[in-house]
VEXSE-192779 format. One record per residue (C-alpha): residue number from 1; residue in one letter; x, y, z. Coordinates in pm, whole numbers, plus 32768, in hexadecimal, padded with zeros to 4 digits. Example, Ala and Ser with C-alpha at 12.3 -4.5 7.8 and 13.67 -1.06 7.14 Angstrom:
BEGIN
1, A, 84CE, 7E3E, 830C;
2, S, 8557, 7F96, 82CA;
END
This chain:
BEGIN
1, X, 2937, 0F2E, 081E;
2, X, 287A, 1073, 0792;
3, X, 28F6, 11BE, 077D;
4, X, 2809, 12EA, 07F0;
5, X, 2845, 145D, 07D4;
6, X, 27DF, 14D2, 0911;
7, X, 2772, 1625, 0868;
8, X, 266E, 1557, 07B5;
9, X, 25BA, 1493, 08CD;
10, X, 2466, 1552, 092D;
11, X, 2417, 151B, 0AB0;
12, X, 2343, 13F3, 0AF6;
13, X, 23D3, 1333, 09F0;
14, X, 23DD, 11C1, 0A32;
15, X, 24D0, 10DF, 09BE;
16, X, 2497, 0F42, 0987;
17, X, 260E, 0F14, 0A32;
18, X, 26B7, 0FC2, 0B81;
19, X, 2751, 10E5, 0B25;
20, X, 28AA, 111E, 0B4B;
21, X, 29BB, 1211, 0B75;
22, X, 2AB5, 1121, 0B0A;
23, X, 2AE8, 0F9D, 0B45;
24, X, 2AEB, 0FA2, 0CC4;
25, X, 29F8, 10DE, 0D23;
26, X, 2898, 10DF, 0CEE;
27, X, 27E2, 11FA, 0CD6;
28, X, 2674, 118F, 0CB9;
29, X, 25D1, 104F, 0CA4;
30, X, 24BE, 0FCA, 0BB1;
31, X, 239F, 0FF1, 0CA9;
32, X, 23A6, 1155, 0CAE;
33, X, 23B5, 12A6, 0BCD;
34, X, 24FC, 1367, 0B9B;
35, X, 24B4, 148C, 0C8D;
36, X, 24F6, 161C, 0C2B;
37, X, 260D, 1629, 0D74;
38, X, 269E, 1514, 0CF7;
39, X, 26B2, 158A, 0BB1;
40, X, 2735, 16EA, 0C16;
41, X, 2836, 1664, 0D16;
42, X, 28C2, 1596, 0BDE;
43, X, 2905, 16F1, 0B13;
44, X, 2967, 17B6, 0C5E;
45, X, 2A77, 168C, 0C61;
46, X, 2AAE, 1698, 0B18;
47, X, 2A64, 1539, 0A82;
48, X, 29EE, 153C, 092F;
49, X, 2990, 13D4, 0903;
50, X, 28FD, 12D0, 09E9;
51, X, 28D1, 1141, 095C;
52, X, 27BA, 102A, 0960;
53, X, 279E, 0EEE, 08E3;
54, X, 263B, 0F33, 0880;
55, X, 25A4, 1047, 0793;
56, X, 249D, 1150, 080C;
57, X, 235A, 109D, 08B3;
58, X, 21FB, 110D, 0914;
59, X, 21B2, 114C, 0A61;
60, X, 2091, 105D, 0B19;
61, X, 2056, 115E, 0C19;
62, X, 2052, 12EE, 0B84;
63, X, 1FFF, 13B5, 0C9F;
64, X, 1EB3, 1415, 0BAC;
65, X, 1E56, 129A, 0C2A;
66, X, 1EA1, 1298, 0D68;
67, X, 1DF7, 13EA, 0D97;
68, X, 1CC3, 134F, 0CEF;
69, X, 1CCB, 1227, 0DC1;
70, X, 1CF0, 12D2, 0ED3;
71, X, 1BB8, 13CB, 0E72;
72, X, 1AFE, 1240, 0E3D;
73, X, 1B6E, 11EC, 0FB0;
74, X, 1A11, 11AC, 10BC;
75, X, 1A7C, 1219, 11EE;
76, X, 19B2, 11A5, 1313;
77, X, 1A03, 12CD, 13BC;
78, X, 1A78, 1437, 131F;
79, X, 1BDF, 14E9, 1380;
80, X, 1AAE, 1623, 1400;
81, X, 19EC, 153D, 14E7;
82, X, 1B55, 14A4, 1549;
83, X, 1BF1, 15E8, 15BA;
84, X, 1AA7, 166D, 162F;
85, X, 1ABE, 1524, 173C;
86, X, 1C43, 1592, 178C;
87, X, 1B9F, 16D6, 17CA;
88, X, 1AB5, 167B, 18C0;
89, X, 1BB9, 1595, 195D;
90, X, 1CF2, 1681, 199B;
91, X, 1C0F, 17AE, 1997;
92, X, 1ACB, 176C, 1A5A;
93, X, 1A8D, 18DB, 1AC1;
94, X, 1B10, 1977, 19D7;
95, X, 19F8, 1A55, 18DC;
96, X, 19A4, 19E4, 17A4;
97, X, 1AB4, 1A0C, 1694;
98, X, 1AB5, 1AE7, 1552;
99, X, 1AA4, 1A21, 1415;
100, X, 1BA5, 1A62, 12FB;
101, X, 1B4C, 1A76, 11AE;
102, X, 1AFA, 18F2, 114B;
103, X, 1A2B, 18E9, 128E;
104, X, 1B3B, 181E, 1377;
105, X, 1B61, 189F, 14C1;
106, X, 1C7B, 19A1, 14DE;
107, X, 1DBA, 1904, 159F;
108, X, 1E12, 1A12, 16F5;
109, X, 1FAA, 1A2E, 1710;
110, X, 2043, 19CA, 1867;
111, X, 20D6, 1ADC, 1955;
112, X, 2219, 1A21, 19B2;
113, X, 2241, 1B34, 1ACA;
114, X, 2112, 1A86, 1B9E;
115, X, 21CC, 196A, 1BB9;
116, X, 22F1, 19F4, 1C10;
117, X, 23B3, 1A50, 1AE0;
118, X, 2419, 1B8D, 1A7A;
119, X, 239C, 1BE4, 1921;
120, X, 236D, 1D67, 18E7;
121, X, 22CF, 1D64, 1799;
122, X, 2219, 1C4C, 17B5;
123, X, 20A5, 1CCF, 180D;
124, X, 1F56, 1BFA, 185E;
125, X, 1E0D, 1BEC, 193F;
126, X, 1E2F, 1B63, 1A5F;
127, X, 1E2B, 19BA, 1A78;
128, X, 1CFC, 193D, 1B33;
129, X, 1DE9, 1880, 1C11;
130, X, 1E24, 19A2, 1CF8;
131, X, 1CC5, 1993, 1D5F;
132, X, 1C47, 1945, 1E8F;
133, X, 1BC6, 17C1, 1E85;
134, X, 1A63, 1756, 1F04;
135, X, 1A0B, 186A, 1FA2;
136, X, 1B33, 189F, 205F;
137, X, 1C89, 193A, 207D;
138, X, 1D93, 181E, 2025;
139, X, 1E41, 18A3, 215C;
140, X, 1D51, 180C, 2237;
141, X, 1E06, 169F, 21E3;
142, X, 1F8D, 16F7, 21A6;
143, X, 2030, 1658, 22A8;
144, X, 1F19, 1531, 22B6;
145, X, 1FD2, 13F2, 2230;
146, X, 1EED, 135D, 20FB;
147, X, 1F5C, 1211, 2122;
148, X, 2045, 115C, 21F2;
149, X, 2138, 1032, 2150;
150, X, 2215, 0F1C, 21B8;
151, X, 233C, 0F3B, 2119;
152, X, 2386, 0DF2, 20EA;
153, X, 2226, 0D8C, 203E;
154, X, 2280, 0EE1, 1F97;
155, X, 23EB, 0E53, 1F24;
156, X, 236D, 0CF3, 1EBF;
157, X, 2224, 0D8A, 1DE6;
158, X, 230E, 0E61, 1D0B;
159, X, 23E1, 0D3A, 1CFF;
160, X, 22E0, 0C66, 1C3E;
161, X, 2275, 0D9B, 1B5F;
162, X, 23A8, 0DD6, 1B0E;
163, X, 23EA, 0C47, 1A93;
164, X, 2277, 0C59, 19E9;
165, X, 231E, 0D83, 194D;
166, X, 2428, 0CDF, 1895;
167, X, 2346, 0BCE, 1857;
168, X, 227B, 0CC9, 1761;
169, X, 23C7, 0D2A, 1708;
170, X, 2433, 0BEE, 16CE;
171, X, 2305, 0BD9, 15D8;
172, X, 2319, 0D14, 1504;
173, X, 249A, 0C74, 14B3;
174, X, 240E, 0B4D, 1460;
175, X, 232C, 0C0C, 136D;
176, X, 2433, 0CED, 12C5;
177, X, 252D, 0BA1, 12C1;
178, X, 2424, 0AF0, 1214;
179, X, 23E5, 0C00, 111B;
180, X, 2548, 0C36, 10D7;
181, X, 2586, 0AA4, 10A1;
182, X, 243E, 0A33, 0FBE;
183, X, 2373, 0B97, 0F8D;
184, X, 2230, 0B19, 1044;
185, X, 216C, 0BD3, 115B;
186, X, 2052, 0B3A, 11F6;
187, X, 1F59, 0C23, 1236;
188, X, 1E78, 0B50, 1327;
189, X, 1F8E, 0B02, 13E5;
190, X, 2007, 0C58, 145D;
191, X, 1EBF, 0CF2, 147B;
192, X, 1E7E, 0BE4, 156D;
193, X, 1FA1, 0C27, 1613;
194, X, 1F69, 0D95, 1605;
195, X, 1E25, 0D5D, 16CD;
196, X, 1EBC, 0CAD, 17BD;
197, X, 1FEA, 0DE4, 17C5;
198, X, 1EBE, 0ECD, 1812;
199, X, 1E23, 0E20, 1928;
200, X, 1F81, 0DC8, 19C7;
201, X, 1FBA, 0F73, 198F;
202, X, 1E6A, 0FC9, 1A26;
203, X, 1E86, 0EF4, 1B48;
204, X, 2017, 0F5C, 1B9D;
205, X, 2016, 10B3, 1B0C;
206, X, 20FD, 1136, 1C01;
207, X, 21E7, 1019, 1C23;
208, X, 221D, 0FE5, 1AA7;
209, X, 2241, 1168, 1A93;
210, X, 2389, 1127, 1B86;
211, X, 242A, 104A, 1A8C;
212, X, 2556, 10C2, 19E8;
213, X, 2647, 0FF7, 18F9;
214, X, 277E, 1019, 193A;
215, X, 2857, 10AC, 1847;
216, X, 2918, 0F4B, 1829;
217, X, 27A3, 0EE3, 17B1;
218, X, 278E, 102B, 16C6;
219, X, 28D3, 0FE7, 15FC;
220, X, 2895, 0E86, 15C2;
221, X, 2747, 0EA8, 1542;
222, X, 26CF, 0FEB, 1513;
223, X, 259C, 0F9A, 1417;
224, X, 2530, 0EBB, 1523;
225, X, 2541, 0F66, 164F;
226, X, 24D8, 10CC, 159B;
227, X, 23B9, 1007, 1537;
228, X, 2337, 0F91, 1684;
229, X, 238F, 10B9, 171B;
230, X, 22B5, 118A, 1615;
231, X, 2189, 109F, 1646;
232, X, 216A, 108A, 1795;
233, X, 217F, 1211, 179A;
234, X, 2093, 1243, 164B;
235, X, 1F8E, 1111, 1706;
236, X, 1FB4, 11F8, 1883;
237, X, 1F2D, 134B, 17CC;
238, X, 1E2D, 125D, 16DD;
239, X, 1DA6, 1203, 1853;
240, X, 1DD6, 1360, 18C4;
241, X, 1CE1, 13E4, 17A1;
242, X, 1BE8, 12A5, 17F5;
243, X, 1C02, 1233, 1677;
244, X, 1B29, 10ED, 164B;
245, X, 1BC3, 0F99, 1669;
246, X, 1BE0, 0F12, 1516;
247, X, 1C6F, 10B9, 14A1;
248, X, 1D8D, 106E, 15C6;
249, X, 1DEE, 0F50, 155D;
250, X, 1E07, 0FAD, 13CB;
251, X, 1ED0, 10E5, 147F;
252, X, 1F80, 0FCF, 1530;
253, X, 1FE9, 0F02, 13FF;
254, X, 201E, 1011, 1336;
255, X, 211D, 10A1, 142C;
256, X, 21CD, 0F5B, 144A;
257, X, 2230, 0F54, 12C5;
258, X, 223E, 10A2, 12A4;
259, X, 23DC, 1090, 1251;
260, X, 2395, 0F29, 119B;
261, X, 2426, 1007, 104A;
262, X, 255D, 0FFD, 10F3;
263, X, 2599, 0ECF, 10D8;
264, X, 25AD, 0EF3, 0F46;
265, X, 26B2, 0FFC, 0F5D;
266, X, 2833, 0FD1, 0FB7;
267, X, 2861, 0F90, 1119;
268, X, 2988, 107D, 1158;
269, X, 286B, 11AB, 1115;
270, X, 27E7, 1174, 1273;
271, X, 28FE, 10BD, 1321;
272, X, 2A28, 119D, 12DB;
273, X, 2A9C, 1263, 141F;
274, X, 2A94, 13D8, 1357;
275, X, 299E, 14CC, 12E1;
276, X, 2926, 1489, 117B;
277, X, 2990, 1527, 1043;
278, X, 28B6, 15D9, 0F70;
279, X, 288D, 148C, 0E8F;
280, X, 2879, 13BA, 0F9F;
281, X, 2756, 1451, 101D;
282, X, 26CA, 1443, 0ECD;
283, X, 26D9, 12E9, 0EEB;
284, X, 2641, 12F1, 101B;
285, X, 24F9, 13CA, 0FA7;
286, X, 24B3, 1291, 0EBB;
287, X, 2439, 11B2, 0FDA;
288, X, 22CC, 121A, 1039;
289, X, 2294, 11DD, 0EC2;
290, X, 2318, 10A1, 0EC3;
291, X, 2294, 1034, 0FEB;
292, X, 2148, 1077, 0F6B;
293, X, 2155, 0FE0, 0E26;
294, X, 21E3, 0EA2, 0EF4;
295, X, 2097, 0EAE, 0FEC;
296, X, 1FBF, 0ED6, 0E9C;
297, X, 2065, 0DBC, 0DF8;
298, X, 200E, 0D01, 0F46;
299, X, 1EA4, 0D53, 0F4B;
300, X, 1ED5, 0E28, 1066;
301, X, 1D81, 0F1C, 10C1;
302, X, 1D85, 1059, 100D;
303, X, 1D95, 1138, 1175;
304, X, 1EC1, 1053, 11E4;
305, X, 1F8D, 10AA, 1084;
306, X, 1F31, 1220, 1084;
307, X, 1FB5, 120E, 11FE;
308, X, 2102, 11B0, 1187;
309, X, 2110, 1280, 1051;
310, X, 20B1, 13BC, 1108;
311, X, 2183, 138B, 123B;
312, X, 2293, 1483, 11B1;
313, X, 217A, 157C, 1170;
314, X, 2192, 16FA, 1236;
315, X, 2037, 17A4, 125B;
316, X, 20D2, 18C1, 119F;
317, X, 2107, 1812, 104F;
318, X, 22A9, 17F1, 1086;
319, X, 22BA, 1683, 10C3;
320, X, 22F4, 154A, 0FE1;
321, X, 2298, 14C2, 0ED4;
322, X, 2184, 1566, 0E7C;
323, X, 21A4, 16C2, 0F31;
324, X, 2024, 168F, 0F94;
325, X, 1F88, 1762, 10EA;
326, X, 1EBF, 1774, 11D4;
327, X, 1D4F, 16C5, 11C0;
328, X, 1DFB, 15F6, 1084;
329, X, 1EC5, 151D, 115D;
330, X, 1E38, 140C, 1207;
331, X, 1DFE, 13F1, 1361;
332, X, 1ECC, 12E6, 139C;
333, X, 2006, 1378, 12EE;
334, X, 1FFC, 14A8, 13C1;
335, X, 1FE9, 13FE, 14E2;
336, X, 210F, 133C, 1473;
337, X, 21E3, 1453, 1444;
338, X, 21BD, 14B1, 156D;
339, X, 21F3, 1390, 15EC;
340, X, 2321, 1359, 153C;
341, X, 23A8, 1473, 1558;
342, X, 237B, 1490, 16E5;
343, X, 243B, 1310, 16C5;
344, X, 256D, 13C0, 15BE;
345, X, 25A9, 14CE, 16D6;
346, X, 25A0, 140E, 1801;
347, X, 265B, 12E5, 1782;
348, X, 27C4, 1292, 1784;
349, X, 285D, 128B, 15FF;
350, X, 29D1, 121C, 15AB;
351, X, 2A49, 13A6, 1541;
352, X, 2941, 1483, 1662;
353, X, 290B, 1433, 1804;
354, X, 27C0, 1432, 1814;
355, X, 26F7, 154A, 18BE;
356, X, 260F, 1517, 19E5;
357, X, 24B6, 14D4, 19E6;
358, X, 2466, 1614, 1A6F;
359, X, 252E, 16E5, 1962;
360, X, 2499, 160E, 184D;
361, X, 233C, 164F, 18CB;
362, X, 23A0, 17C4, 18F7;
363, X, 23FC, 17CC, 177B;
364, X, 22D3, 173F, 170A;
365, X, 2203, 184B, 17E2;
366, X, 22A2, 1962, 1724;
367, X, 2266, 18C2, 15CA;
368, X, 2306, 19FE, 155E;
369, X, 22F0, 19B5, 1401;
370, X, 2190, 1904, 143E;
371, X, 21C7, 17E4, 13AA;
372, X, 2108, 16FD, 148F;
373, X, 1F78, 170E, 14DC;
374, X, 1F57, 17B2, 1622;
375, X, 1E3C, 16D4, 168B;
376, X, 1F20, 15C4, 164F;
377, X, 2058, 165D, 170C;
378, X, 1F59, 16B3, 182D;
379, X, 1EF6, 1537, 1800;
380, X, 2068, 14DD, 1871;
381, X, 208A, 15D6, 196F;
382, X, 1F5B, 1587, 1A2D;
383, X, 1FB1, 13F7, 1A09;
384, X, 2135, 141E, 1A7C;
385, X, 20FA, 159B, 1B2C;
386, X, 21F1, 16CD, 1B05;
387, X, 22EE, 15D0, 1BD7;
388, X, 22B1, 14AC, 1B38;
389, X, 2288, 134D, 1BD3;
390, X, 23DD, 12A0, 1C57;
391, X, 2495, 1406, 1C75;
392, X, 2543, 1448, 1DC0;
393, X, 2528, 15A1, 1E51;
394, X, 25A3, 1687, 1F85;
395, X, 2479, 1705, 2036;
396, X, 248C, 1870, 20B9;
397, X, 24BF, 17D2, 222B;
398, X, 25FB, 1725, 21D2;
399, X, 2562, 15E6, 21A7;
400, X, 25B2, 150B, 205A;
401, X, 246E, 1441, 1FA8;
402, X, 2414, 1383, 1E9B;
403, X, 22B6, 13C6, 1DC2;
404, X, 2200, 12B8, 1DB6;
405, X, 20CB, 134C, 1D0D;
406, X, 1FD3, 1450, 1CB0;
407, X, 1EF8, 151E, 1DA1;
408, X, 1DB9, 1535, 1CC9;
409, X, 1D8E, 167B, 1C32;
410, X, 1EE5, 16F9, 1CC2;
411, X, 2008, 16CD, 1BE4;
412, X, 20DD, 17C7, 1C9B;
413, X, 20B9, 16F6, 1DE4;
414, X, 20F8, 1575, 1DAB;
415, X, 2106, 146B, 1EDF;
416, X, 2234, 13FE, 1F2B;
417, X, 22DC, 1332, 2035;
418, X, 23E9, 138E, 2115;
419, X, 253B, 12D6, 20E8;
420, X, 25B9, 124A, 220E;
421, X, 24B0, 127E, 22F4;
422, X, 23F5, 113F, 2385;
423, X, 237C, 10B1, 24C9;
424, X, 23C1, 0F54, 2561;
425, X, 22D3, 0E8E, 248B;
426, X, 2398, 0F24, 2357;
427, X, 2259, 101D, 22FD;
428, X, 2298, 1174, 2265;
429, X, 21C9, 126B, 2202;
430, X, 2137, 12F1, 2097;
431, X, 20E0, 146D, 20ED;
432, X, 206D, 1563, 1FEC;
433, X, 2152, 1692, 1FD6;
434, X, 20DD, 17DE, 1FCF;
435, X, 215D, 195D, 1FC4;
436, X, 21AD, 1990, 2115;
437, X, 227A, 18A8, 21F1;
438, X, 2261, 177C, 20ED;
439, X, 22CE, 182D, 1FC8;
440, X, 238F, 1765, 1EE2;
441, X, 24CD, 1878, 1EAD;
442, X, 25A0, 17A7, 1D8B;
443, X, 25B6, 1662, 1CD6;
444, X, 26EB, 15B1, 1D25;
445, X, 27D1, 1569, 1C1A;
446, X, 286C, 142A, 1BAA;
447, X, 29A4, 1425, 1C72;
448, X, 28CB, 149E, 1DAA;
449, X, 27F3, 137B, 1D72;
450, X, 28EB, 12A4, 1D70;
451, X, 299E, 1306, 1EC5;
452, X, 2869, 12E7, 1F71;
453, X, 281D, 1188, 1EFA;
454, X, 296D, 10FF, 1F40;
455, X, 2937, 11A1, 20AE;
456, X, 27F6, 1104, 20DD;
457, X, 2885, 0FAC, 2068;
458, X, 29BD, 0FC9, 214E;
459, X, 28CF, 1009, 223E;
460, X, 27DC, 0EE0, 2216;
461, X, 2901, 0DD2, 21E9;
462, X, 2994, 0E8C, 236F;
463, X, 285B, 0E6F, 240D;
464, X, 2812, 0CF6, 237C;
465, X, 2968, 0CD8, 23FF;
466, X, 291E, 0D5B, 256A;
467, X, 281B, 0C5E, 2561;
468, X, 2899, 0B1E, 24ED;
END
């Protein structure tokens, strides 16, 4: 075993061997540079060696490389004439946008107060979604049901997403387990499946939106289940901003391995059920690298690698590894991060409860350090809406729902479908809410949730009772 001054390693140093704090703790693997945090949080910590059992290396990936591969990369369609299609999607009446200073449309800011948040110093135009819709006032409709469902087709349909849903997750374990076991990824094989993931998304939208792992699911394999939760979300605002086929399913694949680093780092970094130290996270700020030198070793398309490099990426130049912004990072990393990031707040972890979907979506609106593309964030919020897909809510007449989707062009105002409320043939009702007598007033919480389901079970297993 070698001996290095840590004083005397320069940051993106590469070494042939793992390198190691002592016998047991590794610090860095061979894949990947020795990072400047990493470096620091050793001399904040005061350790004034580190060991390998290799000597210094050269690196096959400098981030001179990958930024001149990346300036090589044909797109078949550009991040402007991308956004500039978001644009006309979530903002169809909206005038035409400045340009900033490399010619990309300039991002508007969300006022959280429109949609019902209180956010004082947190000032915008107006969203397009308060406008009045094809020609009309949206009043003229509000208490006109949009659809009407039988609850037991309703029950059985989410049923079979939700088993086609572990299927895929099923899958992405499959291809993590099989990376983990003999290092091989089969590129055909999950873009195929990955196509097949988008049209199963496209087609149940709103009932894959509803699924949730539980948190027994979460804590037994997080990689997984972070995974599949990131992809469906990164694939759902890929469809929102009508990305071509063969771009959503590169986003797709590239979302799917987008942790695959992980796997080459030591397991309790991720599983352990307490915040990171300053070292551990260290650690952790190695994996896009790794994971993209493991995707280039594989072949992998240039966009896909870049997507999971860049993933860690903030728009203003703070992010990881490379502390690149804005227009540098790839389309499909900052829809990632958003993505992922939506998943991280929303989703159980061993040492946090997680927060609703509604307070994670609110946090991403603020983007108070704007770290996420706005087109991108207004992506997710007019795929999953202000009250996103599968939250339950109290109406402002006393009523409890559940959203089950988007109003087009109204974020604020999702349909939803009353709980509890159903005729003799076991049909309910998907109305649109509105700001009068359908406002939605709160998002239930966890515990609330809870009560009400175990109410409405009790009360389905009495009345199959009565009946039998």
């Amino acid at each position: 075993m070698n001996t290095f001054t840590v004083a005397d390693i320069k940051p993106l140093t590469f070494f042939k061997a793992d390198l190691m704090l002592d016998e047991n703790f590794l610090l860095c693997s061979s894949s990947c540079p020795v990072s400047e945090s990493l470096l620091k949080a050793l001399q904040e910590w005061g350790f004034k060696t580190v060991q390998s059992e290799g000597s210094v290396g050269m690196s096959t990936s400098t981030p001179a490389e990958v930024e001149k591969e990346k300036e090589k990369l044909s797109k078949a369609v550009s991040i402007a004439e991308k956004l500039k299609a978001a644009k006309q999607k979530v903002m169809p009446n909206a005038a035409a946008p400045a340009k900033n200073a490399a010619g990309l449309e300039k991002s508007e800011s969300i006022d959280i107060s429109e949609f019902g948040v209180v956010q004082t110093d947190f000032n915008s135009e107006k969203s397009a979604a308060q406008k009045d819709t094809a020609g009309g006032t949206q009043e003229a409709a509000q208490n006109e049901p949009v659809t009407e469902v039988n609850e037991k087709e309703e029950a059985e349909r989410l049923s079979k997403v939700q088993a086609v849903y572990s299927s895929y997750m099923d899958f992405i374990n499959t291809v993590y387990t099989r990376y983990a076991t003999h290092k091989q990824l089969d590129l055909e094989a999950i873009s195929s499946t990955v196509e097949q993931l988008c049209a199963f998304i496209k087609e149940n939208r709103r009932y894959v939106l509803r699924v949730t792992p539980s948190e027994e699911v979460q804590s037994k394999s997080f990689l997984i289940s972070h995974s599949m939760r990131s992809t469906v979300l990164a694939i759902t605002i890929g469809l929102q901003l009508h990305m071509p086929e063969n771009k959503l399913v590169e986003l797709g694949v590239a979302s799917i391995l987008h942790e695959i680093g992980m796997l080459r780092l030591p397991p309790q970094l991720y599983l352990n059920d307490r915040p990171l130290t300053p070292v551990e996270k260290a650690q952790i700020s190695t994996h896009p690298i790794i994971s993209y030198n493991i995707l280039k070793d594989a072949k992998f398309p240039l966009g896909i690698q870049l997507g999971v490099l860049e993933h860690h990426e903030h728009e203003t130049g703070t992010g990881y590894p490379r502390k690149i912004s804005g227009k540098k990072i790839s389309l499909y990393a900052k829809i990632i991060a958003v993505a992922c990031s939506y998943e991280a707040i929303t989703a159980p972890r061993q040492y946090k409860e997680e927060q609703t979907a509604y307070e994670g979506m609110v946090e991403l609106l603020k983007n108070e350090k704007h770290l996420y593309d706005d087109i991108v964030v207004k992506a997710l919020l007019y795929s999953l809406s202000i009250f996103p897909i599968g939250s339950y809510v109290y109406l402002s007449n006393g009523k409890i729902a559940q959203v089950t989707d988007v109003f087009p062009g109204d974020p604020k105002n999702p349909i939803v479908q009353l709980i509890g409320e159903k005729d003799a043939s076991e049909t309910t009702k998907n109305i649109q809410t509105n700001d009068s007598d359908m406002k939605i007033v709160r998002v239930m919480n966890k515990h609330e949730v809870e009560d009400v389901l175990k109410a409405l079970k009790q009360a389905a297993a009495e009345k199959q009772e009565i009946n039998s």
